[in-house]
KEFI-667458 format. One line per 5 residues: their letters; for each residue y, x, z of C-alpha. Coordinates in pm, whole numbers, plus 50000, padded with zeros to 5 digits. Example, Ala and Ser with C-alpha at 12.3 -4.5 7.8 and 13.67 -1.06 7.14 Angstrom:
AS = 49550 51230 50780  49894 51367 50714
//
This chain:
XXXXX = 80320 19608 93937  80510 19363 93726  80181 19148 93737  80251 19063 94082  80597 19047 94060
XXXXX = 80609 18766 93833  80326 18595 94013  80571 18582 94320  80813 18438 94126  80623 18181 93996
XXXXX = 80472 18099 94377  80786 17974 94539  80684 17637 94530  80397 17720 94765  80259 17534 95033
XXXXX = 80477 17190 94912  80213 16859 94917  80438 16537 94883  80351 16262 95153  80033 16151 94980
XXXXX = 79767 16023 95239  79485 16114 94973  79505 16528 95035  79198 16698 94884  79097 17017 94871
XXXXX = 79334 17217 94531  79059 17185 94258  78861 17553 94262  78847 17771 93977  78610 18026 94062
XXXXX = 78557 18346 93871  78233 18467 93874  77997 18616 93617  77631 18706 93639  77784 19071 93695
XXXXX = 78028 18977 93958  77841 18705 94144  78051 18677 94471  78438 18541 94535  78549 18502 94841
XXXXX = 78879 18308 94898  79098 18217 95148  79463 18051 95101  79779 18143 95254  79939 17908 95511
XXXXX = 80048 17887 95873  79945 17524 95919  79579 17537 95805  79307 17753 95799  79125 17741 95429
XXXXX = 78856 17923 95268  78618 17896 94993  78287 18082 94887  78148 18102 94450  77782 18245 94346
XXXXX = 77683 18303 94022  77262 18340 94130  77158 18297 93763  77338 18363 93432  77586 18083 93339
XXXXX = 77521 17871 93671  77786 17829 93954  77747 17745 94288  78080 17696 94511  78131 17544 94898
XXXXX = 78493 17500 95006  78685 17317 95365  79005 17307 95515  79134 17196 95872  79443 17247 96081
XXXXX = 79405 17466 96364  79479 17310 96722  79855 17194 96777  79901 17253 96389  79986 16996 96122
XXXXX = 80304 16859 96308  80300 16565 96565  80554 16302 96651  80627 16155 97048  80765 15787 97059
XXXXX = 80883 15674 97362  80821 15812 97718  80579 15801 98014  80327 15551 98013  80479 15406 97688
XXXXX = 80484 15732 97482  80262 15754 97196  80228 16061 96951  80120 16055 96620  80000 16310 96366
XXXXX = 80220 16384 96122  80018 16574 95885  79693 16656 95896  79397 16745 95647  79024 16784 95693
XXXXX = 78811 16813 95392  78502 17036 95295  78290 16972 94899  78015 17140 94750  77995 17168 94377
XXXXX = 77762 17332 94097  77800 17401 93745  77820 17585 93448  78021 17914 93284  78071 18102 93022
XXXXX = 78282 18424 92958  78336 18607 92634  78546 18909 92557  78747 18979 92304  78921 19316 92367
XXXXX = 79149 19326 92623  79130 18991 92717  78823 18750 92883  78778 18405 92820  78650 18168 93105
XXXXX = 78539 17822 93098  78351 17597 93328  78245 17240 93450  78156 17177 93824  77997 16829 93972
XXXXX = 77990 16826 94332  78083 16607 94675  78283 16593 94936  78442 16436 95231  78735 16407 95391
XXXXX = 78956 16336 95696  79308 16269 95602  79594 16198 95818  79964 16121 95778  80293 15952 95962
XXXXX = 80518 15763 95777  80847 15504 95811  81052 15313 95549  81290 15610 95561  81068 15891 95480
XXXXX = 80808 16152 95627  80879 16368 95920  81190 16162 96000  81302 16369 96279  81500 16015 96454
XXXXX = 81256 15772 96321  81279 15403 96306  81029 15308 96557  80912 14936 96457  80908 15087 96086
XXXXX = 80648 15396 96213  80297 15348 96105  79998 15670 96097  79737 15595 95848  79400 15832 95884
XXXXX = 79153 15779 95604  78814 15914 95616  78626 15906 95325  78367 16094 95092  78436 16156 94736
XXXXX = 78206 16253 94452  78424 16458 94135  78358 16618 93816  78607 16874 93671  78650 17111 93375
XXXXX = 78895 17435 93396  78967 17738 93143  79105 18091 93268  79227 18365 92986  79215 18722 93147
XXXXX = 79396 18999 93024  79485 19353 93099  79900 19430 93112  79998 19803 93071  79986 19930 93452
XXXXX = 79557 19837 93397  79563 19538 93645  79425 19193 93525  79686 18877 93474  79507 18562 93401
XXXXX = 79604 18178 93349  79464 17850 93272  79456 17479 93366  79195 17220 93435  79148 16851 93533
XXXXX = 78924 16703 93775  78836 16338 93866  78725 16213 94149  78586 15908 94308  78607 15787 94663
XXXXX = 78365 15590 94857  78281 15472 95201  78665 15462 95297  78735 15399 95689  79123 15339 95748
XXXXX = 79241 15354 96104  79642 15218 96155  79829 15322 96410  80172 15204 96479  80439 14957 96749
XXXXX = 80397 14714 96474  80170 14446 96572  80118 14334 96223  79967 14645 96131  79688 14638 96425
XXXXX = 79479 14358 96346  79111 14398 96246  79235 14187 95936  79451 14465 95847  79260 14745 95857
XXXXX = 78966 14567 95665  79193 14490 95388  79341 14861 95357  79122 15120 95135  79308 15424 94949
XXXXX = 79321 15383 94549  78923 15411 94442  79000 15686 94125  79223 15990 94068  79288 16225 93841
XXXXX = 79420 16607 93894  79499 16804 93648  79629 17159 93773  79729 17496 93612  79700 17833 93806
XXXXX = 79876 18196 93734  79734 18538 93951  79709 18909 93882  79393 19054 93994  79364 19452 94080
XXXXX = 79026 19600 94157  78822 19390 94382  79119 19178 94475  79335 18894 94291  79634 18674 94408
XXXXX = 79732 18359 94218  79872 18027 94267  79763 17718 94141  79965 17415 94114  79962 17041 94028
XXXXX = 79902 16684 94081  79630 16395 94226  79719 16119 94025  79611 15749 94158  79387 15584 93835
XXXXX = 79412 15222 94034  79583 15052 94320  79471 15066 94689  79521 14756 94926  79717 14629 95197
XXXXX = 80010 14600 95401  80082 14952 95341  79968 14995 94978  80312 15096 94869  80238 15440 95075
XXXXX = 79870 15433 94973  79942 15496 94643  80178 15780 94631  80064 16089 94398  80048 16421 94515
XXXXX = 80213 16730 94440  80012 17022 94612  80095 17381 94531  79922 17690 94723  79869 18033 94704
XXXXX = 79539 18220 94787  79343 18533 94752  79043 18641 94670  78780 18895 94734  78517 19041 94507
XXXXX = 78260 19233 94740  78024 19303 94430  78272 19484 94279  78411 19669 94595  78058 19744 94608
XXX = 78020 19891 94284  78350 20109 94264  78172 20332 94563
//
């Protein structure tokens, strides 16, 4: 259906996150209604596993829980040196889970459904990424320039999103919208691995903390048929101050994150029996 077909199109960029440390979870735009209560989603990827669960128990309230993490040997690793003097280091790696509730309303005007909402919630989060002064995943790297930097954190975010649903002429569902979401981090822990002396003291590490405020807005495009949909949403973590340190030029990168995922309506399945 052309639905799909343009939603393909539009998903290329898939699965492309620029070397950001900070790597949350995409912002979630659940769709469900007192009437459809349940979505189920999972994103596609071969380097993470990802899923994500939205209630609607009462009219107009949303409930949604959400994590991420690389399976073993996935999220790339890099081997310096060898024997007794090898050391390996993660290239890329994300842990993160939040819990949000919130508010929604739908109306419907013919053929097409208006959806808007506003989640609070909190999370946490184990990021972890390998850099030099060359770029990431240097495949020869410069090995006094190498330097891992894993940030643990929790976060606490607020975010507001708006979805327009309409029905194309084969009868499936394309929808589209945008949203922005801020979040705060707290209780940062930065561990720094690298050959670089410099970079190992306890004065170092004390002094390094990820930027304190971001802001991600996103936009998303899918085609839903029946109890299923497909979409891809797309966009940017944007650092609202400066982090610290020796390696603050690399702390404060944005990211670009891009990802497509599906979802599952079991209500509905339910209901078409």
């Amino acid at each position: 259906m052309r639905g799909f077909i343009w939603l393909f199109v539009g998903s290329l960029t898939a699965f492309l996150s620029s070397c950001s440390v900070y790597a949350p979870l995409t912002p979630a735009t659940p769709l469900v209604t007192w009437a459809n209560p349940v979505e189920l989603r999972g994103t596609l990827s071969l380097q993470q596993i990802s899923g994500a669960v939205a209630v609607a128990p009462l009219p107009h309230l949303t409930l949604h829980a959400a994590g991420v993490t690389n399976p073993p040997g996935k999220g790339g690793r890099l081997t310096i040196g060898s024997g007794s003097n090898a050391a390996t280091y993660a290239t890329s790696r994300q842990r993160q889970w939040e819990a949000a509730a919130g508010w929604h309303r739908t109306k419907l005007e013919g053929s097409t459904r208006w959806y808007v909402s506003a989640l609070g919630g909190v999370g946490a989060g184990r990021d972890t990424r390998t850099f030099n002064d060359v770029s990431l995943f240097v495949i020869i790297p410069l090995v006094a320039n190498v330097v891992q930097i894993e940030a643990d954190y929790r976060r606490v975010f607020g975010q507001v999103y708006g979805i327009v649903q309409f029905e194309d002429s084969t009868g499936a569902d394309v929808f589209g919208g945008g949203g922005v979401r801020v979040s705060r981090l707290f209780d940062q822990r930065i561990t720094l691995k690298s050959p670089d002396p410099a970079l190992l003291t306890s004065e170092t590490a004390a002094q390094t903390r990820l930027p304190d405020l971001y802001l991600e807005p996103s936009f998303q495009l899918g085609a839903r048929a029946k109890s299923f949909s497909l979409s891809n949403r797309s966009g940017l973590a944007i650092p609202l101050d400066s982090g610290a340190g020796l390696v603050v030029r690399k702390l404060n990168r944005t990211l670009l994150f891009s990802e497509v995922s599906v979802s599952f309506y079991p209500v509905e399945l339910l209901r078409r029996r």
